[in-house]
PAMI-368066 format. One record per residue (C-alpha): x, y, z. Coordinates in steps of 0.25 Angstrom, whole numbers, padded with zeros to 4 digits, always signed. Example, Ala and Ser with C-alpha at 12.3 -4.5 7.8 and 13.67 -1.06 7.14 Angstrom:
+0049-0018+0031;+0055-0004+0029;
***
This chain:
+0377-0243-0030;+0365-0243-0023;+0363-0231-0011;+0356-0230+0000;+0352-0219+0007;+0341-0214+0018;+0339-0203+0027;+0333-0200+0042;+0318-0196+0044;+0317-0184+0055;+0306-0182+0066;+0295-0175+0059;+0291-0168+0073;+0295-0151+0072;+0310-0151+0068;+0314-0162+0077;+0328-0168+0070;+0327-0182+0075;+0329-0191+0063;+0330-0205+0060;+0333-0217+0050;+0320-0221+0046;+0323-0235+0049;+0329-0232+0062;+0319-0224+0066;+0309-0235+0063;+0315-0245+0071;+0318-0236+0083;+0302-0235+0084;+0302-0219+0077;+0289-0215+0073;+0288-0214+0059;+0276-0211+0050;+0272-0208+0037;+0272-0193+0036;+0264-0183+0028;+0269-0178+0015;+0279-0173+0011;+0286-0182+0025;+0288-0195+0023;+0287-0200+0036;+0284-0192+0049;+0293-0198+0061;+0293-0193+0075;+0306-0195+0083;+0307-0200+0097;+0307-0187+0105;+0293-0183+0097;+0287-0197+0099;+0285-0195+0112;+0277-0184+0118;+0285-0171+0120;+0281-0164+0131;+0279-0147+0133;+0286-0140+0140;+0286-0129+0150;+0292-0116+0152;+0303-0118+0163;+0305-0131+0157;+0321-0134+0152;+0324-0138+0140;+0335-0142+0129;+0333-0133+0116;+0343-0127+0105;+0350-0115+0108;+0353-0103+0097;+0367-0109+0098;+0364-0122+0091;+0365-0130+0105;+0354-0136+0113;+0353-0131+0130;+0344-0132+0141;+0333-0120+0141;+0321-0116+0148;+0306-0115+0142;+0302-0102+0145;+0288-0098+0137;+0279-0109+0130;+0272-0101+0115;+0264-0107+0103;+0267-0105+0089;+0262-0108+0078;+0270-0115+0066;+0265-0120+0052;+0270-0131+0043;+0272-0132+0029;+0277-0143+0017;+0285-0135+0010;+0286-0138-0005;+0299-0145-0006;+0294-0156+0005;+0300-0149+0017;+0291-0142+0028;+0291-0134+0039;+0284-0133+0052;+0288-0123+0059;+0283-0109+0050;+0279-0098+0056;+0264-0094+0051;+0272-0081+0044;+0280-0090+0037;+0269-0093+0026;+0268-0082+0019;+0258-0085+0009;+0247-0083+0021;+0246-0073+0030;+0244-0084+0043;+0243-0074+0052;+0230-0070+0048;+0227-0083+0043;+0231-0093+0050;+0238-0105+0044;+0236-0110+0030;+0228-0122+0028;+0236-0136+0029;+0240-0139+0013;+0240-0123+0008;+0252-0119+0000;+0262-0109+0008;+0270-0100+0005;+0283-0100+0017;+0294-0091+0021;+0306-0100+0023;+0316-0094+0033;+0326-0093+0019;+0316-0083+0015;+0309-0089+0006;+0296-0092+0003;+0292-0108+0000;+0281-0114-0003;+0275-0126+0006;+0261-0131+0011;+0255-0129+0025;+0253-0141+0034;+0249-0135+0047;+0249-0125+0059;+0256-0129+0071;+0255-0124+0086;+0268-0126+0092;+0273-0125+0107;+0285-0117+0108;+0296-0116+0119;+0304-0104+0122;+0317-0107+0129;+0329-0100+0137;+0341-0104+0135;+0353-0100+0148;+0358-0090+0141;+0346-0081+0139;+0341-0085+0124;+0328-0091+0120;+0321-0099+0110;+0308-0103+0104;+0306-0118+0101;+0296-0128+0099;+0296-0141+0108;+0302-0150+0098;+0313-0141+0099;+0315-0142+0114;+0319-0153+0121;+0317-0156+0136;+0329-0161+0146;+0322-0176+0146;+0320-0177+0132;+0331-0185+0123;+0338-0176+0114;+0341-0179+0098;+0356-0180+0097;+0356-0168+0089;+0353-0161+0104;+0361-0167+0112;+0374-0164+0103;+0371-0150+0105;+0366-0149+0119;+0373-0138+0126;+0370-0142+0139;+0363-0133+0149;+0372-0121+0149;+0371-0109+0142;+0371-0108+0127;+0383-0098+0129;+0391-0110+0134;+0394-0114+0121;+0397-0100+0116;+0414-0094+0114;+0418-0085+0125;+0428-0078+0115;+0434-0071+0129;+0439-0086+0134;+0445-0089+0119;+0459-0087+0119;+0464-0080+0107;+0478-0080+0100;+0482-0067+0096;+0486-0063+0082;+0499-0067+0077;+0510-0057+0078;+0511-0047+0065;+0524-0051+0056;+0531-0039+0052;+0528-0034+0038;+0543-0029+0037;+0554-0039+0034;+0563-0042+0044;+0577-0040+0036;+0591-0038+0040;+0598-0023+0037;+0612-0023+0038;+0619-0011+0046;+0622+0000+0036;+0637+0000+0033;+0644+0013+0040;+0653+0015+0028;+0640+0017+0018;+0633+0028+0029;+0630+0042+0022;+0629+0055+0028;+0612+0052+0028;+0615+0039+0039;+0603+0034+0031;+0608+0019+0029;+0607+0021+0044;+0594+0027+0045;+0588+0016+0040;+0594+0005+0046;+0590+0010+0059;+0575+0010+0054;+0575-0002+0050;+0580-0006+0064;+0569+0002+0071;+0558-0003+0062;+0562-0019+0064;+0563-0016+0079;+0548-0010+0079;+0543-0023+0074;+0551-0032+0083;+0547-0027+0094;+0532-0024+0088;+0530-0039+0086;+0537-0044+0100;
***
């Protein structure tokens, strides 16, 4: 029996996640155009179809928290950097390396390998791959200040302004515009149980009176007895 199978194409703008069925995408009016090798086809979602505006510092914005969620913050300082891009060997790529990530040149002194030159990379596993350099980009970053005091570095694809439409994955993680430590446990407002009581390691077993005719001179069949009677008494009232 015959299977069929496909897959989605993804935005080919930074790291954006929007995806689409090829088809849909098509006749939703995507753009889609042949890509460069090793990309099939380069396709640039809704959001980067149109033009996306700066931003400013004072300006509030929707960006991911440390904690995995996504809140309102503020654009506090405007920087460059500069990231490069590589096609690594195994047709993946990369586009956001550090200029010390290539370790076969020494780019601070240098500057960027020409387009096409074989590299050497340091992956974030700590291991070196090989790939080829494609180009030098200068990109515009934001930091931002979350309400509870933290702060991130992020570029503007990263970043979302309050009239922008958000991708799905967003909006099922927005947390709104309280603090991130809204979503946090207070362990003092949890209620906890407390530990079931200890069951005796003795067995609790029935001793019968000694028999008055069979006491010796000793009373030891009494001592005893009365013992037993104070230690079973101790762990009564222990466990109460």
């Amino acid at each position: 029996m015959k299977k069929a199978s496909g897959c989605c194409v993804q935005c080919s703008h930074g790291r954006c996640p929007t995806a689409y069925h090829p088809t849909c995408a098509q006749a939703g009016g995507v753009l889609m155009q042949p890509g460069e090798w090793p990309f099939v086809v380069h396709v640039t979602c809704c959001r980067h179809k149109a033009a996306m505006h700066e931003l400013s510092v004072g300006q509030k914005v929707i960006c991911k928290h440390k904690n995995g969620r996504y809140y309102q913050c503020d654009v506090v300082q405007l920087s460059k950097e500069t990231f490069y891009e590589v096609n690594f060997d195994d047709g993946s790529f990369s586009d956001n390396l550090f200029p010390e990530d290539i370790v076969s040149r020494d780019c601070a002194q240098l500057g960027p390998p020409p387009s096409g030159e074989v590299v050497q990379v340091r992956w974030t596993d700590g291991l070196v791959y090989g790939a080829k350099f494609v180009a030098a980009h200068i990109t515009q970053m934001y930091l931002v200040e979350f309400e509870d005091g933290s702060q991130l570095t992020a570029k503007r694809d990263d970043v979302y302004t309050l009239d922008e439409e958000l991708p799905k994955r967003v909006k099922s993680r927005l947390g709104g515009s309280g603090s991130p430590y809204d979503h946090m446990v207070h362990f003092d407002s949890v209620h906890v149980a407390p530990p079931p009581r200890a069951q005796s390691l003795l067995p609790v077993c029935f001793i019968p009176p000694p028999n008055p005719q069979c006491i010796n001179n000793n009373n030891n069949e009494f001592y005893l007895y009365g013992a037993f009677l104070d230690t079973q008494g101790r762990l009564t009232d222990r466990e109460q």
